[in-house]
Backbone as CSV, one residue per row, in Angstrom:
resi,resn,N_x,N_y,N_z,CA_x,CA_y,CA_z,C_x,C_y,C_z
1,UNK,29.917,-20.978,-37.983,29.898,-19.537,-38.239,29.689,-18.807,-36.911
2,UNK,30.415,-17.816,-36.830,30.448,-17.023,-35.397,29.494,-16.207,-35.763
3,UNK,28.775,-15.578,-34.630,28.216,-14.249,-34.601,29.166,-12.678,-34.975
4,UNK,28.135,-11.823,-35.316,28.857,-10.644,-35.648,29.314,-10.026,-33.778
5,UNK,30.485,-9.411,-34.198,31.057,-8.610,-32.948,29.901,-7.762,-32.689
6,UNK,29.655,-6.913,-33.670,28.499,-5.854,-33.283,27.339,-5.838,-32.689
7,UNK,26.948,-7.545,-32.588,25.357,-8.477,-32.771,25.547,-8.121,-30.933
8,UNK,24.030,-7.015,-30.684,23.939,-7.065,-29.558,22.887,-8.127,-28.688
9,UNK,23.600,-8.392,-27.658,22.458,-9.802,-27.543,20.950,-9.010,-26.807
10,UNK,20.474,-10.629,-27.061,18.938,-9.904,-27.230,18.639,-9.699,-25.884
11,UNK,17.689,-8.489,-25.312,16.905,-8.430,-24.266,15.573,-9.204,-24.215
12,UNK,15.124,-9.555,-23.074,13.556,-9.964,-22.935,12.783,-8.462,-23.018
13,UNK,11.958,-9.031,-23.870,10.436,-7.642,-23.871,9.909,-7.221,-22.751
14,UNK,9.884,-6.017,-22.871,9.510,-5.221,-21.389,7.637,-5.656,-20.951
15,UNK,7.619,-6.426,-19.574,6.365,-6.786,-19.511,5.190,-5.681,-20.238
16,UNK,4.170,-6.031,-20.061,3.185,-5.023,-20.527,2.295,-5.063,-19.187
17,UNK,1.735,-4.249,-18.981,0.994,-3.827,-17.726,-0.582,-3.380,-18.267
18,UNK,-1.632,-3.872,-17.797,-3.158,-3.330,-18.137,-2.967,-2.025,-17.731
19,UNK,-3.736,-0.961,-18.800,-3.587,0.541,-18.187,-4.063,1.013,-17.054
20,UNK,-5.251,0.046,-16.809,-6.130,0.057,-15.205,-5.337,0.039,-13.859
21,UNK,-4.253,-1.137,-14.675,-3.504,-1.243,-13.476,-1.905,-0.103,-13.055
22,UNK,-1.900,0.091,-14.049,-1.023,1.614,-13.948,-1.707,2.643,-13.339
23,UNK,-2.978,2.869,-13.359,-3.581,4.373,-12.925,-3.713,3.889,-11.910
24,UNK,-4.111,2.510,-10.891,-4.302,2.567,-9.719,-3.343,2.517,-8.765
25,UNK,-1.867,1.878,-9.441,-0.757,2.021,-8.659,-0.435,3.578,-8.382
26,UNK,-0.710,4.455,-9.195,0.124,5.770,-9.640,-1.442,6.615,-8.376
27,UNK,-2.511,6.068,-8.341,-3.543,7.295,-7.539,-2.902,6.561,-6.278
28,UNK,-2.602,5.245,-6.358,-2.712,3.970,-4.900,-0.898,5.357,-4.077
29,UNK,-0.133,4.994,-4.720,0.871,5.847,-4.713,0.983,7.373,-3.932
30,UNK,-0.044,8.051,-5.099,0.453,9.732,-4.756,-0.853,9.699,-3.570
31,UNK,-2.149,9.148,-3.517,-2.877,9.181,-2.396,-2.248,8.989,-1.172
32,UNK,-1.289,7.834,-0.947,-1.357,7.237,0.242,0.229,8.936,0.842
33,UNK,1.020,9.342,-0.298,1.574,9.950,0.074,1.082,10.945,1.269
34,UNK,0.150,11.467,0.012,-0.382,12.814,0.694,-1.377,12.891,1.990
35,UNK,-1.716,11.198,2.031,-2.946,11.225,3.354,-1.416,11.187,4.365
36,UNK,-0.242,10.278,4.367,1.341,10.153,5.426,0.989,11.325,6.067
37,UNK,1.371,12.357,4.948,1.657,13.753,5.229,0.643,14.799,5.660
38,UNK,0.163,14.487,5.707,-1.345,15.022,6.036,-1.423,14.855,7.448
39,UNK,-1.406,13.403,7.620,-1.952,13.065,8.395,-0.705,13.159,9.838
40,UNK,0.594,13.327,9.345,2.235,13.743,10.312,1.078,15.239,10.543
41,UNK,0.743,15.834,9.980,0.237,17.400,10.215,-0.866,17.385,11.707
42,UNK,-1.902,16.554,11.686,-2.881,16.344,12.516,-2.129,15.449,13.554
43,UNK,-0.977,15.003,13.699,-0.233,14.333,14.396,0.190,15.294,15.487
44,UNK,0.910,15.742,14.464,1.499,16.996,15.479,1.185,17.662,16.209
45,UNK,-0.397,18.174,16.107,-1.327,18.881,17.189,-1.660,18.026,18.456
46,UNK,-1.451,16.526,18.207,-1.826,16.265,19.363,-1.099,14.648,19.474
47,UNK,0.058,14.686,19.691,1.032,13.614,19.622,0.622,12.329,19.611
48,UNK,0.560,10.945,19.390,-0.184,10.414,19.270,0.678,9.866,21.029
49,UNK,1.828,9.520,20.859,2.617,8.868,21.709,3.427,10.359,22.373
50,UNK,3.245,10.580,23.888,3.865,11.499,24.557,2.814,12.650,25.461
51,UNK,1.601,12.741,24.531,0.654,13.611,24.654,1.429,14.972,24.044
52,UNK,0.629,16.099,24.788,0.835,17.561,23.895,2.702,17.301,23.653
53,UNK,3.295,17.116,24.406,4.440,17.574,24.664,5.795,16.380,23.928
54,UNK,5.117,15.826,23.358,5.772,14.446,22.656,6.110,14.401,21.479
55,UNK,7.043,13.594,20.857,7.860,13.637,19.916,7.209,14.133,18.593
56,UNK,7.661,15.426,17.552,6.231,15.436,16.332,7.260,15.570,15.305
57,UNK,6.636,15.291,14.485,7.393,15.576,12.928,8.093,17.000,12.281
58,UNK,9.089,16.700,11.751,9.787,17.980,10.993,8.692,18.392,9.642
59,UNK,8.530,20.099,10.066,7.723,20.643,9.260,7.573,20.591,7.625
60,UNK,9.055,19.959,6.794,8.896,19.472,5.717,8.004,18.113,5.568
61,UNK,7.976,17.701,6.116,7.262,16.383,5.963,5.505,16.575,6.402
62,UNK,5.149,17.923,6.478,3.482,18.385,6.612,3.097,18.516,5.870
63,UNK,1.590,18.350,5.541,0.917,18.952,4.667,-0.307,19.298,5.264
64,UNK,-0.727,20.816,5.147,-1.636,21.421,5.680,-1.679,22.450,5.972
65,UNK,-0.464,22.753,6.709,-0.241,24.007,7.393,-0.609,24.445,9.285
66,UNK,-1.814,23.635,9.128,-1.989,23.266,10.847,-2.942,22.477,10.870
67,UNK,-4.016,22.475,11.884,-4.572,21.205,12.595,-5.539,21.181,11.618
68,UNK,-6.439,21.679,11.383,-7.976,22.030,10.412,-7.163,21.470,8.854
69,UNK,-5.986,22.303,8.682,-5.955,22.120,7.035,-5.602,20.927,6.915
70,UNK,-4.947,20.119,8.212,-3.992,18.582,7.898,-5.538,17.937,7.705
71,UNK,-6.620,18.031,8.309,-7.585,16.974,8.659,-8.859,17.182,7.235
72,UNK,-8.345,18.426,6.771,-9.144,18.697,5.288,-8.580,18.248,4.516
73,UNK,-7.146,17.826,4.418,-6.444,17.412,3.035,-6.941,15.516,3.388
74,UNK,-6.507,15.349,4.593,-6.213,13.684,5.055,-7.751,13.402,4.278
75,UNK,-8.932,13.599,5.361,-9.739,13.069,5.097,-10.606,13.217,3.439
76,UNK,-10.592,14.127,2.512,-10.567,14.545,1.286,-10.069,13.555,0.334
77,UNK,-8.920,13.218,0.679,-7.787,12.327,-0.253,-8.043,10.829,0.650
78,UNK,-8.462,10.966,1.765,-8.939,9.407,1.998,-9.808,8.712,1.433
79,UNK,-11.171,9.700,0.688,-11.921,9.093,-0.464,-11.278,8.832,-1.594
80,UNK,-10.527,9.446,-2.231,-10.114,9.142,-3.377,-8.938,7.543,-3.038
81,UNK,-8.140,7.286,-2.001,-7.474,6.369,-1.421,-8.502,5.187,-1.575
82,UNK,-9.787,5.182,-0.839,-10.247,4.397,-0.108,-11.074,3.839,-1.634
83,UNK,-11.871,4.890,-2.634,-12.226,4.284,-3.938,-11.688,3.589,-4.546
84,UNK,-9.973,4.611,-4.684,-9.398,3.423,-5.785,-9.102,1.958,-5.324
85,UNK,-9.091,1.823,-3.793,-9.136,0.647,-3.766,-10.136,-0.562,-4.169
86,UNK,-11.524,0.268,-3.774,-13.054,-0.327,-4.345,-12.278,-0.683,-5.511
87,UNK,-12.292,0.162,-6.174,-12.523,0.282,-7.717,-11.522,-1.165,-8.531
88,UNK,-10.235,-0.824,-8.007,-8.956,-1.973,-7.793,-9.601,-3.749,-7.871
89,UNK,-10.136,-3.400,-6.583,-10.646,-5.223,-5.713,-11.888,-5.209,-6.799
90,UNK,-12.877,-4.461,-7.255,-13.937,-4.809,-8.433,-13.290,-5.447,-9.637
91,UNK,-12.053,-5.025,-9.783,-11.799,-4.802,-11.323,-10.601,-6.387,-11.118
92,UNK,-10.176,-6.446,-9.979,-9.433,-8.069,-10.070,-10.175,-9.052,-9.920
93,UNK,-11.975,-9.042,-8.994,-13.050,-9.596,-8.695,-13.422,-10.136,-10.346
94,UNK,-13.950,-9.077,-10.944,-14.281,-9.343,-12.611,-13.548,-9.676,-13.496
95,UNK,-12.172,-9.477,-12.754,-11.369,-10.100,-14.058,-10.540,-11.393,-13.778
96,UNK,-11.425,-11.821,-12.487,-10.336,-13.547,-11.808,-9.259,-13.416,-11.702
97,UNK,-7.972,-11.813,-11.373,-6.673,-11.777,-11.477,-6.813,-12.613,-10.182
98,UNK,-7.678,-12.378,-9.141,-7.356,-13.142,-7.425,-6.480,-14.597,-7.488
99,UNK,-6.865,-14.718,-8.965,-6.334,-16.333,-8.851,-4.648,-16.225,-8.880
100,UNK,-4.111,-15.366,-9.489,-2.552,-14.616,-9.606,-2.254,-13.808,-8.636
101,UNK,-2.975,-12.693,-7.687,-2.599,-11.938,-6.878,-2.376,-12.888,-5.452
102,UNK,-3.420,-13.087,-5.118,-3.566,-13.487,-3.669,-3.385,-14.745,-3.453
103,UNK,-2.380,-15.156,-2.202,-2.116,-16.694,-2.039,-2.815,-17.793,-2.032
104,UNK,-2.262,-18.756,-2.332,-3.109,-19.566,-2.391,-2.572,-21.383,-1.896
105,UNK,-3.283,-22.228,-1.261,-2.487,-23.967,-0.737,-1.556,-24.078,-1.511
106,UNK,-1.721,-23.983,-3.081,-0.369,-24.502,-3.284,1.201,-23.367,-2.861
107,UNK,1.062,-22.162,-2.944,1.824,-21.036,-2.584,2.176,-21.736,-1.076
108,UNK,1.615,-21.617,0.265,1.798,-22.239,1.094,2.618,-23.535,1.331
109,UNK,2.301,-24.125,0.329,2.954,-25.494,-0.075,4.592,-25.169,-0.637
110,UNK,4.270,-24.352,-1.136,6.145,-24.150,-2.365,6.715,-23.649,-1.021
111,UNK,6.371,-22.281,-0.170,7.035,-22.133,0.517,7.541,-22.822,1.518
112,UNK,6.807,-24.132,1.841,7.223,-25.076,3.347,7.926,-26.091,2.388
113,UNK,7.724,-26.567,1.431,8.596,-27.673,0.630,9.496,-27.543,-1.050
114,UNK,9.093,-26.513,-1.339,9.675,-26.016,-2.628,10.620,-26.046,-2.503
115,UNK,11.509,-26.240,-3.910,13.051,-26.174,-4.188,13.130,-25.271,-5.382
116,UNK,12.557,-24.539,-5.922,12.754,-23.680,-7.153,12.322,-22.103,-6.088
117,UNK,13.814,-21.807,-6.089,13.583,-20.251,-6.294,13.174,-19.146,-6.427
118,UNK,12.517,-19.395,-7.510,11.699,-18.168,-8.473,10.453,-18.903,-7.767
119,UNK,9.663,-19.778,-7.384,8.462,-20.353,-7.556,8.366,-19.686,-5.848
120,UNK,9.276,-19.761,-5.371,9.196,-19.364,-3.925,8.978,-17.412,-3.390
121,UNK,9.480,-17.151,-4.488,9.501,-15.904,-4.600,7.974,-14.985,-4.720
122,UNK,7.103,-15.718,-5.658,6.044,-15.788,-6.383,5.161,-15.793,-5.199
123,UNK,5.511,-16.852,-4.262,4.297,-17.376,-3.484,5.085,-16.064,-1.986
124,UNK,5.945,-15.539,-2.334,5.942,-14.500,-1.086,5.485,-13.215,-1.769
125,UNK,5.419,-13.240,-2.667,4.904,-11.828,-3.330,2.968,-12.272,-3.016
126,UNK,2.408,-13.470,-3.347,1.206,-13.402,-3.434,0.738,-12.998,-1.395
127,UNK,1.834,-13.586,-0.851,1.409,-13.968,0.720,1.419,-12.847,1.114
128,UNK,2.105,-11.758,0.963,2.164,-10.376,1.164,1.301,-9.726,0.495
129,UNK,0.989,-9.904,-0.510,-0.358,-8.978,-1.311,-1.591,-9.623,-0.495
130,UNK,-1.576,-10.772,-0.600,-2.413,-10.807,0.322,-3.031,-10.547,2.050
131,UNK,-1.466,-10.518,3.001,-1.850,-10.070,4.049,-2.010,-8.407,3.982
132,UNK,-1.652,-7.931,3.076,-1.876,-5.936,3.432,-3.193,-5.521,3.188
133,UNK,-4.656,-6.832,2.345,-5.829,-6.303,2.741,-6.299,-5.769,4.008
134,UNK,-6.135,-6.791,4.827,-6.760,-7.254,6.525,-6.105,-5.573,6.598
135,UNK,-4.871,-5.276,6.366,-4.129,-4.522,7.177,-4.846,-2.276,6.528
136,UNK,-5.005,-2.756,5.515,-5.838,-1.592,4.986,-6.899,-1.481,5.691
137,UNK,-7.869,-2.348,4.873,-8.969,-2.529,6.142,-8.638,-1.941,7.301
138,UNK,-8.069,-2.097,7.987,-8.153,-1.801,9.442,-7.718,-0.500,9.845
139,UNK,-6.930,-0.260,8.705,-6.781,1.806,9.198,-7.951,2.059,7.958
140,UNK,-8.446,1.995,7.413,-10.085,2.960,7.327,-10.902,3.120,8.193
141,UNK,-11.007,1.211,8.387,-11.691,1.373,9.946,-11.565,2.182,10.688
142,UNK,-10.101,2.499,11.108,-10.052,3.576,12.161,-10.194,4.688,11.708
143,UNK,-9.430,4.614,10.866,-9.844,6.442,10.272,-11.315,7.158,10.679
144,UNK,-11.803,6.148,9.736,-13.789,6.519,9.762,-14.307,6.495,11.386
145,UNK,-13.447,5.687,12.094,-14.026,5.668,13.340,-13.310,6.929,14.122
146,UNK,-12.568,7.512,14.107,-11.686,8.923,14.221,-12.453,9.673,13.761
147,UNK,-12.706,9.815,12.753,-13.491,10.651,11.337,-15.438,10.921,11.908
148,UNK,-15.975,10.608,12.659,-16.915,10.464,12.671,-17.895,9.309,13.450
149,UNK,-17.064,9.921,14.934,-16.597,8.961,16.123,-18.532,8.793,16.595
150,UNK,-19.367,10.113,16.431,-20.636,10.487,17.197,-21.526,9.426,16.038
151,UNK,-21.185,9.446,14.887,-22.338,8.564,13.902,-22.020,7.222,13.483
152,UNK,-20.475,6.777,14.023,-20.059,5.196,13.862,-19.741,4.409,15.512
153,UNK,-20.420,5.212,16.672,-20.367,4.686,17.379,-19.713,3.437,17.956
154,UNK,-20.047,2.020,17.285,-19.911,1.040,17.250,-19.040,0.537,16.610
155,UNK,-18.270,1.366,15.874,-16.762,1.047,15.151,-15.654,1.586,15.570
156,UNK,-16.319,2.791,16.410,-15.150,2.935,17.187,-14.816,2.767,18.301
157,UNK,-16.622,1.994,18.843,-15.900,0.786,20.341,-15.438,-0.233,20.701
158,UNK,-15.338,-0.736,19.284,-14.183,-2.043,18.942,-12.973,-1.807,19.118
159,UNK,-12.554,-0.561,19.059,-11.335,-0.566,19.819,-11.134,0.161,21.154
160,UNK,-12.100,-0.039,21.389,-12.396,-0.042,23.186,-11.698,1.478,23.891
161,UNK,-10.829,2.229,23.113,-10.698,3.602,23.911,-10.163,4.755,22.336
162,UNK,-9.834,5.783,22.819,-9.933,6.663,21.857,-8.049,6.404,21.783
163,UNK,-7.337,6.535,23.022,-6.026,6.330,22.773,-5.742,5.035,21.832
164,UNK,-6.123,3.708,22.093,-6.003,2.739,21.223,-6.067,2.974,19.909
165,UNK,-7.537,3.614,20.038,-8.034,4.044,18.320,-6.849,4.868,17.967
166,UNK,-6.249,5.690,18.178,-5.155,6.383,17.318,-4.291,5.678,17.479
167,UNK,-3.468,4.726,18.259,-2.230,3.932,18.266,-2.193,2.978,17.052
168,UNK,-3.635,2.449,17.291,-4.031,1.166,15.728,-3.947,1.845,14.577
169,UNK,-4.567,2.987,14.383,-4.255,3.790,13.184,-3.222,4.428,12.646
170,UNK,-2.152,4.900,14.050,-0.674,5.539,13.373,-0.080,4.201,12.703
171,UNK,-0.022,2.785,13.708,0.565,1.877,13.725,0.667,1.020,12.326
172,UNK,-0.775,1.596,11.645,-0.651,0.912,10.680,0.106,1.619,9.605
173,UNK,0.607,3.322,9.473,0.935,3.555,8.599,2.800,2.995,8.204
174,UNK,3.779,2.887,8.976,4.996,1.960,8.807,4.175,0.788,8.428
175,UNK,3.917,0.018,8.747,3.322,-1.006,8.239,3.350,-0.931,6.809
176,UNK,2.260,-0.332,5.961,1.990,-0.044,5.294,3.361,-0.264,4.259
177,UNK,4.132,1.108,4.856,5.032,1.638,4.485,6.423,0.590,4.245
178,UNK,6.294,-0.517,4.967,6.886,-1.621,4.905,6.684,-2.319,3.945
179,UNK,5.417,-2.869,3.819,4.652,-3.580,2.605,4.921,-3.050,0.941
180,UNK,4.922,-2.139,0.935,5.229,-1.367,-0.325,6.908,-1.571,-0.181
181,UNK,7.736,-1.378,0.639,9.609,-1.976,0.274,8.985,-3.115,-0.263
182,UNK,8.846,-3.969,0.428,8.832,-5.239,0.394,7.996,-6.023,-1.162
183,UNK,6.567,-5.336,-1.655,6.119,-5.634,-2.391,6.951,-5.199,-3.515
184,UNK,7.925,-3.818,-3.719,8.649,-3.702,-4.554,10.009,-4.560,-4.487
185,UNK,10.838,-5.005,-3.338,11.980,-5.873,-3.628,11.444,-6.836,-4.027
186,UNK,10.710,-7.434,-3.931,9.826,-8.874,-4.419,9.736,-9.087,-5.859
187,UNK,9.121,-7.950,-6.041,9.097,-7.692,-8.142,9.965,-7.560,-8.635
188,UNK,11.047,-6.374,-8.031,12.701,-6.416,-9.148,13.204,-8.204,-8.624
189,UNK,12.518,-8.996,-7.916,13.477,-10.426,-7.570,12.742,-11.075,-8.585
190,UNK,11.723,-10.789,-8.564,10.909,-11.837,-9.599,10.998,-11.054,-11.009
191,UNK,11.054,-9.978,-11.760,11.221,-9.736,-12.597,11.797,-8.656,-13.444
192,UNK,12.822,-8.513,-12.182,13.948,-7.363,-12.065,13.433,-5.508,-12.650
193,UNK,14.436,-4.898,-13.140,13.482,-3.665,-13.310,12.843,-3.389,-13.985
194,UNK,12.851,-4.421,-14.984,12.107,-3.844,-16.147,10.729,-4.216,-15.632
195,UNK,10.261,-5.427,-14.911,8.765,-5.356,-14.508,8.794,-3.939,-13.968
196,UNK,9.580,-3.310,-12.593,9.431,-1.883,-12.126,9.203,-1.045,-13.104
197,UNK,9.953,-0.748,-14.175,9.541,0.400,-15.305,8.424,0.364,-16.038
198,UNK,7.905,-1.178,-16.001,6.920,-1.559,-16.667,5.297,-0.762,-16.219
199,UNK,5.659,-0.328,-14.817,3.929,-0.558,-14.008,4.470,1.193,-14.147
200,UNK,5.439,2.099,-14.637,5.060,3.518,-14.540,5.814,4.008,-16.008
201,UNK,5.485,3.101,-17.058,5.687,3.762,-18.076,4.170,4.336,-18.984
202,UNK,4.382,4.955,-19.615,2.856,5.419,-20.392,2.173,4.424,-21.361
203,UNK,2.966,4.399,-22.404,2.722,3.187,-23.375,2.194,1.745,-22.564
């Protein structure tokens, strides 16, 4: 017996996503936007690369309006950035996701000797979630050490000059900005778009 002409074939069920983990992608998201842009604003007053007179950003891409308002929005929305991450690393801490997110010997292993595909894929999605902690970390660091150079003294002589300190901190935002392509081509490879629709639908 044949199937009906009409019989549409079946789809796989659209993953389901914890709601926790939807609200932190979606603050992780519109935060990191608005500190970019914010922070292109406080850029511009004082170039990071060129000095006064050096290359600055097109005025659509500001937020602030000038030097004071870029450094009231940046640093404002860097708490709410910098919580949801707390809040994020508590909530995978208590709930043992670390054992699924972040790499791990055998991941290391699939990638130097694996022959399955998909299994390889998995262990570059975890190796990358896992290197963009170190890399967060390290622009708060600076931030806060930018942010409040006279009362963290000692965090911001780890990077041994004030020019450094802003080079490490622009430097990390492409970075960043990399990690997020990359963490998203990784997911439509491993579970095409519907995982993507999955992490910004409501239901």
């Amino acid at each position: 017996m044949t199937s009906s002409p009409s019989a549409k074939p079946h789809k796989p069920p659209i993953p389901r996503q914890a709601g926790i983990v939807k609200v932190f992608h979606a603050i992780n998201i519109i935060s990191l936007l608005l500190m970019i842009s914010s922070g292109l604003q406080i850029y511009n007053a004082n170039p990071v690369f060129g000095g006064r007179g050096g290359w600055t950003f097109p005025r659509v891409l500001l937020l602030g309006g000038w030097l004071a308002g870029g450094r009231d929005w940046h640093f404002a929305i860097m708490w709410v950035f910098s919580l949801n991450l707390l809040l994020y690393g508590l909530y995978i801490g208590l709930t043992r996701r670390w054992h699924r997110r972040f790499v791990s010997s055998s991941d290391l292993q699939a990638l130097q000797t694996g022959r399955n595909p998909k299994r390889k894929t998995y262990a570059w999605h975890r190796l990358v979630y896992t290197a963009i902690v170190p890399l967060l970390l390290l622009a708060i660091a600076s931030g806060l050490a930018m942010y409040k150079p006279a009362q963290l003294p000692w965090l911001a002589a780890l990077f041994g000059n004030w020019q450094t300190l802003r080079t490490v901190h622009f430097i990390t935002v492409p970075i960043v900005l990399l990690f997020a392509i990359v963490h998203s081509l990784l997911a439509l490879k491993a579970g095409g778009i519907r995982l993507i629709q999955s992490m910004f639908q409501l239901r």
